[in-house]
PDB file with SEQRES, HELIX, SHEET and CRYST1 records, atoms N, CA, C and O in Angstrom:
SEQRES   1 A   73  UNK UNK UNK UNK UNK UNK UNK UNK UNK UNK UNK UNK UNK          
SEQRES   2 A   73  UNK UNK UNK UNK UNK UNK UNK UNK UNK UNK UNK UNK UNK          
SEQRES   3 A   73  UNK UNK UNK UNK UNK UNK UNK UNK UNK UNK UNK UNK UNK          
SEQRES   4 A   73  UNK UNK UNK UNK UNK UNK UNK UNK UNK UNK UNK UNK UNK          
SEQRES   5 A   73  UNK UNK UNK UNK UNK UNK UNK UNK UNK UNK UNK UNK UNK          
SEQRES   6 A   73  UNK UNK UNK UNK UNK UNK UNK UNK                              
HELIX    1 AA1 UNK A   18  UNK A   28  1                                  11    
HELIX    2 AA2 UNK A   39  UNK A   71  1                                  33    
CRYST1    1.000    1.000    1.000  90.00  90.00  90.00 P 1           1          
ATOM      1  N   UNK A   1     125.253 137.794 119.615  1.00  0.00           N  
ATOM      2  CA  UNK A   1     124.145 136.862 119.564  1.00  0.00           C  
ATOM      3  C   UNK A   1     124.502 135.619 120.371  1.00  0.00           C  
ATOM      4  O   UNK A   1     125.575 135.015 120.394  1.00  0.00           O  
ATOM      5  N   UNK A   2     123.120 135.311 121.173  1.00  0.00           N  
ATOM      6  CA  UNK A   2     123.790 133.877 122.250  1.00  0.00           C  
ATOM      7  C   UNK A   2     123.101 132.740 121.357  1.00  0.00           C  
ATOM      8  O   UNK A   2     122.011 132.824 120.792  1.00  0.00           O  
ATOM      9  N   UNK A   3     124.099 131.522 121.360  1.00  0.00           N  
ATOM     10  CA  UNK A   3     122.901 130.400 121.126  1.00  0.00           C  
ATOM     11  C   UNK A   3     122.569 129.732 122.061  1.00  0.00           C  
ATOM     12  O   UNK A   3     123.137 129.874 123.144  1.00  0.00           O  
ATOM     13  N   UNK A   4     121.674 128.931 121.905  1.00  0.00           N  
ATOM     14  CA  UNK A   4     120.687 128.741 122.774  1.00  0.00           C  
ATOM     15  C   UNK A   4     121.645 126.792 122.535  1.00  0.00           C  
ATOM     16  O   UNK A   4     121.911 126.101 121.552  1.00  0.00           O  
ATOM     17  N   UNK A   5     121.840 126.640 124.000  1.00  0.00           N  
ATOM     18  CA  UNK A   5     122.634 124.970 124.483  1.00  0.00           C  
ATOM     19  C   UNK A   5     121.901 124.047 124.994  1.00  0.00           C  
ATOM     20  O   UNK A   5     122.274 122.971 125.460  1.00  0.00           O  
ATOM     21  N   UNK A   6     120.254 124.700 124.864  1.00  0.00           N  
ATOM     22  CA  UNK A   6     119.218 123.237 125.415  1.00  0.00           C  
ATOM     23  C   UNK A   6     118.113 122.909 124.648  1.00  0.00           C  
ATOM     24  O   UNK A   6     116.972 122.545 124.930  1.00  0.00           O  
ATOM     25  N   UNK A   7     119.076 123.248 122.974  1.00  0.00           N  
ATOM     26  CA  UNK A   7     118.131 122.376 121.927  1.00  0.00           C  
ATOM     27  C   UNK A   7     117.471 121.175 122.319  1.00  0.00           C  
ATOM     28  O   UNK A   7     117.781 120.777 123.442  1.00  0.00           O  
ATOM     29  N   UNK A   8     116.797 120.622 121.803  1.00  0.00           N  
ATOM     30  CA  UNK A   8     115.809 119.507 122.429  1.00  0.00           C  
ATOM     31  C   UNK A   8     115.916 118.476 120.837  1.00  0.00           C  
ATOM     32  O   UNK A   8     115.159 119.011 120.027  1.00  0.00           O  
ATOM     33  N   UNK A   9     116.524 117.367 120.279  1.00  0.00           N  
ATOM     34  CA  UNK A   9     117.004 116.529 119.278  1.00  0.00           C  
ATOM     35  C   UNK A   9     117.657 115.723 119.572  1.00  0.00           C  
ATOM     36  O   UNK A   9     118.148 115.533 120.684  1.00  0.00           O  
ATOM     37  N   UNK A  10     117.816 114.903 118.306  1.00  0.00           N  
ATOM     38  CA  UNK A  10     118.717 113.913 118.216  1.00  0.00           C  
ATOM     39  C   UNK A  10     119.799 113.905 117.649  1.00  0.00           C  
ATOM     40  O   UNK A  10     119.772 114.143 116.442  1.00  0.00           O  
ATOM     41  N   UNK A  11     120.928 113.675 118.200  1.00  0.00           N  
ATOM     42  CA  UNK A  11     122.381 114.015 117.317  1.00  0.00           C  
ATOM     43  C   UNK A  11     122.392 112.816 116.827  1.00  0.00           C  
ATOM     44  O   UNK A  11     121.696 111.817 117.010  1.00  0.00           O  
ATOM     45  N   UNK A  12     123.758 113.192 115.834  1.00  0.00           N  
ATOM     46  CA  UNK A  12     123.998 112.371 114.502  1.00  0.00           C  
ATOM     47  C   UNK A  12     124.997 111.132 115.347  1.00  0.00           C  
ATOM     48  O   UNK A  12     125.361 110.179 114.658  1.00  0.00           O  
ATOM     49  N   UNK A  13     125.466 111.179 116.995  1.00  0.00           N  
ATOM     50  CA  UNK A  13     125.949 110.451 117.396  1.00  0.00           C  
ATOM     51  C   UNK A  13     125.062 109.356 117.885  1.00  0.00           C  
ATOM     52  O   UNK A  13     125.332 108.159 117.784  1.00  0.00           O  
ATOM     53  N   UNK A  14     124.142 109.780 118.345  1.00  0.00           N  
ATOM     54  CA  UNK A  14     123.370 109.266 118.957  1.00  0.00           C  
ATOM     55  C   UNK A  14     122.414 108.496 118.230  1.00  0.00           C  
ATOM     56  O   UNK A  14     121.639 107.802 118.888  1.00  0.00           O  
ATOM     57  N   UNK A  15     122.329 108.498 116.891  1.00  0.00           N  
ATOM     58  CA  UNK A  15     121.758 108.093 115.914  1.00  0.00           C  
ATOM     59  C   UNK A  15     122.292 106.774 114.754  1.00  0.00           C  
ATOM     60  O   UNK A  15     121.908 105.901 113.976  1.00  0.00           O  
ATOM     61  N   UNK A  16     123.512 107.471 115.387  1.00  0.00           N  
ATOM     62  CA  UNK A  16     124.526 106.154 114.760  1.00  0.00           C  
ATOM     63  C   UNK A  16     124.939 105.232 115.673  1.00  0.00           C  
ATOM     64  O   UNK A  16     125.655 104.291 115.329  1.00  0.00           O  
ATOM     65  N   UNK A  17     124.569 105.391 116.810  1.00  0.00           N  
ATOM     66  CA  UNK A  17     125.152 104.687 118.226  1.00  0.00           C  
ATOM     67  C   UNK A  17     123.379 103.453 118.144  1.00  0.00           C  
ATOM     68  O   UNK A  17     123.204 102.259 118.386  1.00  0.00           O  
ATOM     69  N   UNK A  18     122.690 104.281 117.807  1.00  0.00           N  
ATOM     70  CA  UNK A  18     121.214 103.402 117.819  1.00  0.00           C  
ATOM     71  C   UNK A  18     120.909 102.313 116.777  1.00  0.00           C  
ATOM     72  O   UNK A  18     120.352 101.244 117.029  1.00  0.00           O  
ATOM     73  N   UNK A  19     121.460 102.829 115.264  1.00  0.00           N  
ATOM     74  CA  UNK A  19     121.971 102.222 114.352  1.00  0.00           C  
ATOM     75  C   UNK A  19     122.700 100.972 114.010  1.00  0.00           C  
ATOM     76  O   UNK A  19     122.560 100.096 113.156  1.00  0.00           O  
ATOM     77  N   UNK A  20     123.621 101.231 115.093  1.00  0.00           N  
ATOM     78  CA  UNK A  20     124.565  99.758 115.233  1.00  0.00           C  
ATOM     79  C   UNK A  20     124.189  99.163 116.360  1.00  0.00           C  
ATOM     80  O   UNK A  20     124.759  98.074 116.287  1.00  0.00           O  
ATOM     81  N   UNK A  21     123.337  99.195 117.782  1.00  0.00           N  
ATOM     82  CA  UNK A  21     122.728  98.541 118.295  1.00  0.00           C  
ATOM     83  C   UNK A  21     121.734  97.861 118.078  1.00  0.00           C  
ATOM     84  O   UNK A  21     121.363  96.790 118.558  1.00  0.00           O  
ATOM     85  N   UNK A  22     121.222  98.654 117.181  1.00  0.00           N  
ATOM     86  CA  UNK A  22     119.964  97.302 116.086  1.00  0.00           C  
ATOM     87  C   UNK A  22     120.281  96.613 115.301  1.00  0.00           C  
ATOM     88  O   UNK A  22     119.905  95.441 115.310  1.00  0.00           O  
ATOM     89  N   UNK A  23     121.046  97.086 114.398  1.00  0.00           N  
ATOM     90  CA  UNK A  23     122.169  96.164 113.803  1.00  0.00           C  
ATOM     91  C   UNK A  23     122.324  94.695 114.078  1.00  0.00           C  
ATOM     92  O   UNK A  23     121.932  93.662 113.534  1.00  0.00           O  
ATOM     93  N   UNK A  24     123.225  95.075 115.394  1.00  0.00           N  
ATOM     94  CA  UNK A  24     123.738  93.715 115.914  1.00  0.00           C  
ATOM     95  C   UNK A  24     122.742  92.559 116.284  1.00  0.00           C  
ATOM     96  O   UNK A  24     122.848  91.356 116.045  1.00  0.00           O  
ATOM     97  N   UNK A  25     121.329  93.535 117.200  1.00  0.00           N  
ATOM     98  CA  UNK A  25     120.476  93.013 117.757  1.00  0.00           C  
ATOM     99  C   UNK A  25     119.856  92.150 116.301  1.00  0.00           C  
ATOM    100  O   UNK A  25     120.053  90.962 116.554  1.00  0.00           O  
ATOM    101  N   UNK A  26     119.280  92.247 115.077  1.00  0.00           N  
ATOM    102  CA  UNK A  26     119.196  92.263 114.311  1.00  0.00           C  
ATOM    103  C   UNK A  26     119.536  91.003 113.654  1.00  0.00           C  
ATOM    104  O   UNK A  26     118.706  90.165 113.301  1.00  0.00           O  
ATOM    105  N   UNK A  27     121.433  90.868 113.436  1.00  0.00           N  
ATOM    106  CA  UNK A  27     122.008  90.036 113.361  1.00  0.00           C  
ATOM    107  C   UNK A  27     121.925  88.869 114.453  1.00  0.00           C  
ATOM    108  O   UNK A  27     121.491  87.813 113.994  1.00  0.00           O  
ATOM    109  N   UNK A  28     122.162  88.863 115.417  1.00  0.00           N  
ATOM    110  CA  UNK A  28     121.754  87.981 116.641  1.00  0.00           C  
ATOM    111  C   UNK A  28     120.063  86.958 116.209  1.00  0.00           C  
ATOM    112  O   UNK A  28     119.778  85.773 116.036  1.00  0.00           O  
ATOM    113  N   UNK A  29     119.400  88.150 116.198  1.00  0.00           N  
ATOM    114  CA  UNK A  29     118.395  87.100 115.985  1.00  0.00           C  
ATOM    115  C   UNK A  29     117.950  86.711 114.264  1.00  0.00           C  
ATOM    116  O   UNK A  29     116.842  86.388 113.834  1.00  0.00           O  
ATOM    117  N   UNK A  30     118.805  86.823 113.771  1.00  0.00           N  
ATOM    118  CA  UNK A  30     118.335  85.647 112.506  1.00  0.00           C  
ATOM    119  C   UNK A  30     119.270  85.201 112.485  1.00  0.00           C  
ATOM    120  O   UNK A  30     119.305  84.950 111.280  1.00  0.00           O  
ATOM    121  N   UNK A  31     120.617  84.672 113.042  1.00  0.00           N  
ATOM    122  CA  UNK A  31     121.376  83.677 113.708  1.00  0.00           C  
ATOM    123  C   UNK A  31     120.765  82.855 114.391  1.00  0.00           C  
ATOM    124  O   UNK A  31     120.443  81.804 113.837  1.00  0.00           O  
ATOM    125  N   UNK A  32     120.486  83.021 115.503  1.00  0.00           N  
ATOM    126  CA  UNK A  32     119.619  82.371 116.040  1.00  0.00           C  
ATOM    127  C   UNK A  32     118.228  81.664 115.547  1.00  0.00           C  
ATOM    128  O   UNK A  32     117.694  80.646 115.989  1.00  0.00           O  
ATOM    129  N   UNK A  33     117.892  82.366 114.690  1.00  0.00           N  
ATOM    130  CA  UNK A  33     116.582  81.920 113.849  1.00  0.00           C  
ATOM    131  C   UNK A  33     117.020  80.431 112.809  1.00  0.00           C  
ATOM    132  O   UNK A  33     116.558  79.290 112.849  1.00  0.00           O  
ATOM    133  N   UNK A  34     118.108  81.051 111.910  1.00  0.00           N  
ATOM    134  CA  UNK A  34     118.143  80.265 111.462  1.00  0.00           C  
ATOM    135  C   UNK A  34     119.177  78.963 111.675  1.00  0.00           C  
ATOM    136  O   UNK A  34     118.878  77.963 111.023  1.00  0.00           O  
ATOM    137  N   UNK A  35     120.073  78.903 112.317  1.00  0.00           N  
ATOM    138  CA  UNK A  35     120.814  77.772 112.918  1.00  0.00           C  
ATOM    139  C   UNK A  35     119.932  76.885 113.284  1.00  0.00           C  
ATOM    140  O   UNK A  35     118.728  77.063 113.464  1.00  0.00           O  
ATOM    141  N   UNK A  36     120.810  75.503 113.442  1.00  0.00           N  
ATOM    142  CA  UNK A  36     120.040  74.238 113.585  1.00  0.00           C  
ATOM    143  C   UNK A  36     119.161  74.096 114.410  1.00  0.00           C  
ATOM    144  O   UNK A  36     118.249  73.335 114.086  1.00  0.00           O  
ATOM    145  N   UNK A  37     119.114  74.553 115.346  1.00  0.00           N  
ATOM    146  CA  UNK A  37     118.380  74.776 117.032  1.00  0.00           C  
ATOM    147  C   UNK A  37     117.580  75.834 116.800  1.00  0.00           C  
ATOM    148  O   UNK A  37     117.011  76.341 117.766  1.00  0.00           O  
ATOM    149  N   UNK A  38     117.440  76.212 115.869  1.00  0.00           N  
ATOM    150  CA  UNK A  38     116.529  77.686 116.105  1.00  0.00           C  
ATOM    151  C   UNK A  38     115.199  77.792 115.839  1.00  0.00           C  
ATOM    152  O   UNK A  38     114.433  76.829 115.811  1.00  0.00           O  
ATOM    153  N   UNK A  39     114.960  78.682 115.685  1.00  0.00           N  
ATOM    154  CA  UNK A  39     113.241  78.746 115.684  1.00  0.00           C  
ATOM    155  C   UNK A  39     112.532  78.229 114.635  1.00  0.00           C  
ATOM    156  O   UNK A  39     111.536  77.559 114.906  1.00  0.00           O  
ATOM    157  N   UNK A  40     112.961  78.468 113.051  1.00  0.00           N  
ATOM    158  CA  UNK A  40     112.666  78.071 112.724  1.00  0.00           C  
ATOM    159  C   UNK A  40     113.087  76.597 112.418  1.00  0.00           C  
ATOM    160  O   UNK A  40     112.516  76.600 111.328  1.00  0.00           O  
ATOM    161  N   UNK A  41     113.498  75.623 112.472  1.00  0.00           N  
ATOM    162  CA  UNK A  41     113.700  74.267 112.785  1.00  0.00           C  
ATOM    163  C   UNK A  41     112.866  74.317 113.668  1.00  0.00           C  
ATOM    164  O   UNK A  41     111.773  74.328 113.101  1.00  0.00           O  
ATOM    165  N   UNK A  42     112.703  74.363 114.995  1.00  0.00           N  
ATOM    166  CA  UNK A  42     111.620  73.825 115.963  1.00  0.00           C  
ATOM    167  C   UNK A  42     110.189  74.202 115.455  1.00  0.00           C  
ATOM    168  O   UNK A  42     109.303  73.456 115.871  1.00  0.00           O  
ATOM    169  N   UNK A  43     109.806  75.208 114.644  1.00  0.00           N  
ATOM    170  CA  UNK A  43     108.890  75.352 113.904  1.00  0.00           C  
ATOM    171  C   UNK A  43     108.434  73.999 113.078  1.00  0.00           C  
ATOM    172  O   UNK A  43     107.383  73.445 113.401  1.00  0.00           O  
ATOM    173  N   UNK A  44     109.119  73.557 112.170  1.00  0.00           N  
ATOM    174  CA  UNK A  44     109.348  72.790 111.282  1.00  0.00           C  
ATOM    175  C   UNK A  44     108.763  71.776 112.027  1.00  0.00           C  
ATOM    176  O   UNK A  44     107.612  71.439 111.752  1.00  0.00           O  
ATOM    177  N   UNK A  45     109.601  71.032 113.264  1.00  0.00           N  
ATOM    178  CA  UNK A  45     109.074  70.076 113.916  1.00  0.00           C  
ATOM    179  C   UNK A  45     107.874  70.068 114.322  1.00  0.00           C  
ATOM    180  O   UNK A  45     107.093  69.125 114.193  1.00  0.00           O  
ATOM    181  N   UNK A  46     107.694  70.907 114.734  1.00  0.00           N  
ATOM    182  CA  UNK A  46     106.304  71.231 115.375  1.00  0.00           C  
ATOM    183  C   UNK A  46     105.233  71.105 114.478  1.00  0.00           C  
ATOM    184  O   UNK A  46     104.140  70.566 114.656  1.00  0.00           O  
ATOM    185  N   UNK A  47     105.691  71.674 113.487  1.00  0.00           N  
ATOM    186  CA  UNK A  47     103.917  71.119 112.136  1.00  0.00           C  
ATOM    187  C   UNK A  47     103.999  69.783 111.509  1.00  0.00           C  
ATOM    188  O   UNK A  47     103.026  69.120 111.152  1.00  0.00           O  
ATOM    189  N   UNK A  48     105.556  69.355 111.380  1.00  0.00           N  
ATOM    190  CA  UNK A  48     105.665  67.892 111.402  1.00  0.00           C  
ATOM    191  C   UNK A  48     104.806  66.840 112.203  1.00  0.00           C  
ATOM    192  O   UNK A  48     104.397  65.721 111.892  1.00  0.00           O  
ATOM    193  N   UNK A  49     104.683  67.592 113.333  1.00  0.00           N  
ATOM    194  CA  UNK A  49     104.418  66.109 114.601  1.00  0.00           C  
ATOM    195  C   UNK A  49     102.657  66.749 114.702  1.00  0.00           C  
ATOM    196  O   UNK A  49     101.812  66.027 115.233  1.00  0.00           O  
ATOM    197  N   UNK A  50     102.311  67.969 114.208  1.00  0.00           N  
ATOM    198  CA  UNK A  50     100.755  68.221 113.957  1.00  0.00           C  
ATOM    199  C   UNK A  50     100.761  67.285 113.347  1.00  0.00           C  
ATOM    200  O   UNK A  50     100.683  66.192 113.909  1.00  0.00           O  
ATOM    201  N   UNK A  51     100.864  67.403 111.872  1.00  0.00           N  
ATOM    202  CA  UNK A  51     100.039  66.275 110.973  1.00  0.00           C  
ATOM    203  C   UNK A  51     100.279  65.198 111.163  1.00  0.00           C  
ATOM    204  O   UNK A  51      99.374  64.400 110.917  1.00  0.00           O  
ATOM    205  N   UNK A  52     101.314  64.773 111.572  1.00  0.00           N  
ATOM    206  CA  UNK A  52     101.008  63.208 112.133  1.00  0.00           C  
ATOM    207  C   UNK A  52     100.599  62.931 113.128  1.00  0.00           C  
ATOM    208  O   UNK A  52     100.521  61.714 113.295  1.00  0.00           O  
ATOM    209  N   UNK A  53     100.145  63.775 114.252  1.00  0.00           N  
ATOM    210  CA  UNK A  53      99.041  63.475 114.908  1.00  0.00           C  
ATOM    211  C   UNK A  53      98.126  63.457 114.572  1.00  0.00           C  
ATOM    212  O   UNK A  53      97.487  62.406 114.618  1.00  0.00           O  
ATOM    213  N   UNK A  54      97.475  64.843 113.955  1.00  0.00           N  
ATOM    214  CA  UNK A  54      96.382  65.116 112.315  1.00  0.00           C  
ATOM    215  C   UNK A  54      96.050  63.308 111.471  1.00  0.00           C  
ATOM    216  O   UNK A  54      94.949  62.799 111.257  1.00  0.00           O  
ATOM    217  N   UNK A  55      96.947  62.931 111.271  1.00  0.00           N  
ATOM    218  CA  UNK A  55      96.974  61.786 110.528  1.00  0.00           C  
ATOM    219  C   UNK A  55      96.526  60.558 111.173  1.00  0.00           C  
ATOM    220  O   UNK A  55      95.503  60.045 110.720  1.00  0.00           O  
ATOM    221  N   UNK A  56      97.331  59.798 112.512  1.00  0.00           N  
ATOM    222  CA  UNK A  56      96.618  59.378 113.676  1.00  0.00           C  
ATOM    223  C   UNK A  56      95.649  59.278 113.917  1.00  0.00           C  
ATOM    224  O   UNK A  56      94.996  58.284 114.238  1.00  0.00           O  
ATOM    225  N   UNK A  57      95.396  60.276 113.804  1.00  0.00           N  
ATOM    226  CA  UNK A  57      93.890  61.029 114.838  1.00  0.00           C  
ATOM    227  C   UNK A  57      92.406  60.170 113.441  1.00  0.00           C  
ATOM    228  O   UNK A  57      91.399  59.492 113.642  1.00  0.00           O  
ATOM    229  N   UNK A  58      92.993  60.651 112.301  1.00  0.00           N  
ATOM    230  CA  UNK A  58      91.881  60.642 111.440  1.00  0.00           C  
ATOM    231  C   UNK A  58      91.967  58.963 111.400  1.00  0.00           C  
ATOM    232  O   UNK A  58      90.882  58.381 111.371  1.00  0.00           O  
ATOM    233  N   UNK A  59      92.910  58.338 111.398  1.00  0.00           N  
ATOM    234  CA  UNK A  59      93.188  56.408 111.026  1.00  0.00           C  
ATOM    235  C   UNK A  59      92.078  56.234 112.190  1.00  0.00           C  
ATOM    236  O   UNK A  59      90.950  55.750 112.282  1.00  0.00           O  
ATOM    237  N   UNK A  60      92.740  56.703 112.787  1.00  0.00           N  
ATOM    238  CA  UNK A  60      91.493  56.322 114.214  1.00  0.00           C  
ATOM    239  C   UNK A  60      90.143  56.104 114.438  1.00  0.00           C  
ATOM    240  O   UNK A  60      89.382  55.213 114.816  1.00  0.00           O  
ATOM    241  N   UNK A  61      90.133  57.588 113.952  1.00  0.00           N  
ATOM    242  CA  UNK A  61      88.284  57.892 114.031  1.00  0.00           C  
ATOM    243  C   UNK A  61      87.996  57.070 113.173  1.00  0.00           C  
ATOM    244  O   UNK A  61      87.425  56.112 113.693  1.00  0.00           O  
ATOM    245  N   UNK A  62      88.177  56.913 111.485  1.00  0.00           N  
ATOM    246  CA  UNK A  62      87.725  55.697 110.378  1.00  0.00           C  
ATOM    247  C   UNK A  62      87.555  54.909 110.934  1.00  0.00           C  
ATOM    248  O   UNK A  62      86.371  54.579 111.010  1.00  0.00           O  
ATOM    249  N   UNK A  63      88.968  53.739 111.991  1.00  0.00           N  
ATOM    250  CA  UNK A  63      88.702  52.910 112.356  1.00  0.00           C  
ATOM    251  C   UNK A  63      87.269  52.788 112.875  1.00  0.00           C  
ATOM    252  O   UNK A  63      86.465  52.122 112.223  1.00  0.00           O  
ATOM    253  N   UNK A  64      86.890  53.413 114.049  1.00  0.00           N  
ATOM    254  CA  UNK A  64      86.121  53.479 114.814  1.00  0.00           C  
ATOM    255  C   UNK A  64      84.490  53.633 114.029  1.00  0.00           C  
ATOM    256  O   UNK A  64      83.632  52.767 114.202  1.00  0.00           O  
ATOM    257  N   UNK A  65      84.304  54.600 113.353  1.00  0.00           N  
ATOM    258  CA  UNK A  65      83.147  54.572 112.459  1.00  0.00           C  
ATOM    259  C   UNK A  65      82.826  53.555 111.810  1.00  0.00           C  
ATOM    260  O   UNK A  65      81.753  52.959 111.911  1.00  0.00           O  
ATOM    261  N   UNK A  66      83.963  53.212 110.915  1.00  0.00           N  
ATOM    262  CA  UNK A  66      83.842  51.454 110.289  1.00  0.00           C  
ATOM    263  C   UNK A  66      83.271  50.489 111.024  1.00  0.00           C  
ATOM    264  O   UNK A  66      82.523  49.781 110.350  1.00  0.00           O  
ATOM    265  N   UNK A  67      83.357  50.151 112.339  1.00  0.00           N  
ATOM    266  CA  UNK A  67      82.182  49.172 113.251  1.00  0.00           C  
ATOM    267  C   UNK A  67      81.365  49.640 113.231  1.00  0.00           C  
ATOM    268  O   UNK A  67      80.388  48.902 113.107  1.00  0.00           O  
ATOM    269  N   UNK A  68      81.044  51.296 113.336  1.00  0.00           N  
ATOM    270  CA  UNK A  68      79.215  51.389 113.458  1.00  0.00           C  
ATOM    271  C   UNK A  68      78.625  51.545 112.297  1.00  0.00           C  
ATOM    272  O   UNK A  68      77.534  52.102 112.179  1.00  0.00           O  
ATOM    273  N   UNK A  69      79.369  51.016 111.236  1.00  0.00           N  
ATOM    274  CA  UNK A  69      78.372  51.103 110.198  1.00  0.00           C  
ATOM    275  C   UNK A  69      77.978  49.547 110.608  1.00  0.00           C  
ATOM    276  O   UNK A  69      77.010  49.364 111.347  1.00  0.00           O  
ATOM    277  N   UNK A  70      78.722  48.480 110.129  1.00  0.00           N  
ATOM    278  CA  UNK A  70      77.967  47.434 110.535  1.00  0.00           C  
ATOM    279  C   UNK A  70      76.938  46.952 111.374  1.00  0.00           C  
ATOM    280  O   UNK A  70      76.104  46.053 111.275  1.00  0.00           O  
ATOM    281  N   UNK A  71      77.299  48.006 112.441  1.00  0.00           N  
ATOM    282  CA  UNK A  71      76.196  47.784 113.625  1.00  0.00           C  
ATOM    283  C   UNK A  71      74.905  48.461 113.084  1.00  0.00           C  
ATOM    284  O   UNK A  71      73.829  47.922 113.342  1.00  0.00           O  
ATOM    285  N   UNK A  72      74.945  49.846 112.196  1.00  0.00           N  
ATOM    286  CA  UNK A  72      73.478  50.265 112.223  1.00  0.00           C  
ATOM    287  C   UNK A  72      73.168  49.831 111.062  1.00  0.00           C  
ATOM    288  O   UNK A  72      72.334  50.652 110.681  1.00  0.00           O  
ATOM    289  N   UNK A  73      73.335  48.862 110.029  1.00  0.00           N  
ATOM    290  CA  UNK A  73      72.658  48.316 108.850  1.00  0.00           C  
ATOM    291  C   UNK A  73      72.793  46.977 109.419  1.00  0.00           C  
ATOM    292  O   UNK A  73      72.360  46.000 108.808  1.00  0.00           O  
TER     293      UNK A  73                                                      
END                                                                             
């Protein structure tokens, strides 16, 4: 009996070789994520400096409405 040498699969090497390349990849980026510099920190900043623009923005407009009430009564 011949066997047949151009099975068409995935070996158990090749599976464990894929395994620990995601792995690492994996590890890398929630290192990166979470360290001081990372994404999420610049996240953080970033909705920080929204609402206080958010905040700004609204002092502002009040300001500004507050004269036209006087003006239209």
């Amino acid at each position: 009996m011949k066997m047949n040498t151009n099975e068409k699969g995935i070996t158990l090497i090749s599976l464990v070789i894929t395994v620990v390349v995601l792995s690492i990849l994996a590890g890398l980026l929630i290192e990166t994520s979470l360290d001081d510099n990372g994404a999420v920190e610049i996240m953080n900043q970033v909705q920080n400096s929204y609402y206080t623009q958010q905040e700004q923005t609204q002092t502002r407009v009040n300001e500004m409405t507050n004269g036209w009430e006087d003006v239209l009564n």
